[in-house]
C-alpha positions in Angstrom: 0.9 19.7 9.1 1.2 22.7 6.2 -0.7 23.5 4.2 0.0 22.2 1.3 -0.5 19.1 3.0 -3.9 19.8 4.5 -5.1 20.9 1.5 -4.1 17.7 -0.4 -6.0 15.8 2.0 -8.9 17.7 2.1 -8.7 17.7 -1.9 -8.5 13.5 -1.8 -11.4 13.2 0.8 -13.6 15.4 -1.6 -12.5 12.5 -4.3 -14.0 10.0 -1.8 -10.7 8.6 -0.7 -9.8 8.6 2.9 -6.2 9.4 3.6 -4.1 9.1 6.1 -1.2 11.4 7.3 2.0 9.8 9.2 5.2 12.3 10.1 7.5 9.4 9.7 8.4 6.0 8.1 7.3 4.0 11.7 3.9 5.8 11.9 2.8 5.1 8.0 4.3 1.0 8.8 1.8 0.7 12.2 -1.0 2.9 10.3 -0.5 0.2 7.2 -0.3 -2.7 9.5 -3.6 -1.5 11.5 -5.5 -1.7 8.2 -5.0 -4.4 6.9 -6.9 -7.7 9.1 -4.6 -10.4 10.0 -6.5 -13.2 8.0 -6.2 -10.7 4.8 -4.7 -12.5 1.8 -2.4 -9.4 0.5 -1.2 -8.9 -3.2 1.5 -6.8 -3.6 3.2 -5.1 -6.8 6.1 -3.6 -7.4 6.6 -1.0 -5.2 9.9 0.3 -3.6 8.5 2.1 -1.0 6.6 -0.9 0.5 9.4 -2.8 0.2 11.6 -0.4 1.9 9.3 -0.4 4.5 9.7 -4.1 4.9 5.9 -4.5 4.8 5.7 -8.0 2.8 8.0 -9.7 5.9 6.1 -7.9 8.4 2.7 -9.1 7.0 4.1 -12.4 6.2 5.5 -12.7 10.0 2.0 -11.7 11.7 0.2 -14.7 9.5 -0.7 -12.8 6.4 -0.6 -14.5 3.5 1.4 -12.1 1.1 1.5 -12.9 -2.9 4.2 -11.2 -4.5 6.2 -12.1 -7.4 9.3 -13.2 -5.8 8.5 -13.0 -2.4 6.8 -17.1 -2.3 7.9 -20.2 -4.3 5.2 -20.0 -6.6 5.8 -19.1 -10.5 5.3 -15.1 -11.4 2.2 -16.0 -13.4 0.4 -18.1 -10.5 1.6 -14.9 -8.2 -0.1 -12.6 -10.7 -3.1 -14.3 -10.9 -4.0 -14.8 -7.3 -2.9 -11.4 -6.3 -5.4 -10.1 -8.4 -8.3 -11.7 -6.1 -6.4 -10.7 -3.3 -8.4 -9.2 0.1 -6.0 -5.8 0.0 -4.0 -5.5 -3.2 -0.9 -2.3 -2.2 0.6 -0.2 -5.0 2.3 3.2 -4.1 1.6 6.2 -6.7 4.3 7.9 -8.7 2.8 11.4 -7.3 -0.5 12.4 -5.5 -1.2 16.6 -6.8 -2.6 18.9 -4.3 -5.9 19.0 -6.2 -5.9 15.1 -5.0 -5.4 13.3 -8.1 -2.9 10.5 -8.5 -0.5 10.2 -10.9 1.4 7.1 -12.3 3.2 6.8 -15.2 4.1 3.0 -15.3 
């Protein structure tokens, strides 16, 4: 791990988040999937690395029960709506700054 690295995580832990570090694509998928329970109802927005990850099928395919718009045969609104009293609701940041702040511009 470099430094830049280190010192971003060490820079979100003292923001009171508790990151994680994975080297590839297959180690932040089992680190995501080892988080969230099986029984968790998960919302999910619009997010293209999640989705490149396949992790709405692989949550759906372990029993999770995974509201995004889309992704069930529910309307968008209904989706929405009970995503937002989801158990674990994922998003992915535009950028995460070495002094450990997240950025989003959407």
């Amino acid at each position: 791990m470099n430094d830049k690295v280190k010192k971003t995580l060490d820079n979100l832990k003292r923001r009171t988040f508790i990151p994680h570090y994975c080297e590839n694509t297959k180690q932040a998928i089992d680190k995501v999937l080892s988080l969230i329970p099986h029984n968790a109802k998960v919302g999910i927005g619009g997010s293209m690395t999640i989705e490149n990850m396949d992790i709405p099928n692989l949550l759906k395919n372990r029993g999770n029960t995974v509201l995004k718009a889309g992704f069930t045969d529910l309307p968008n609104d209904q989706v929405y709506e009970q995503a937002a009293f989801a158990d674990i609701y994922m998003t992915s940041a535009n950028a995460i700054t070495t002094s450990g702040e997240i950025v989003n511009i959407d």
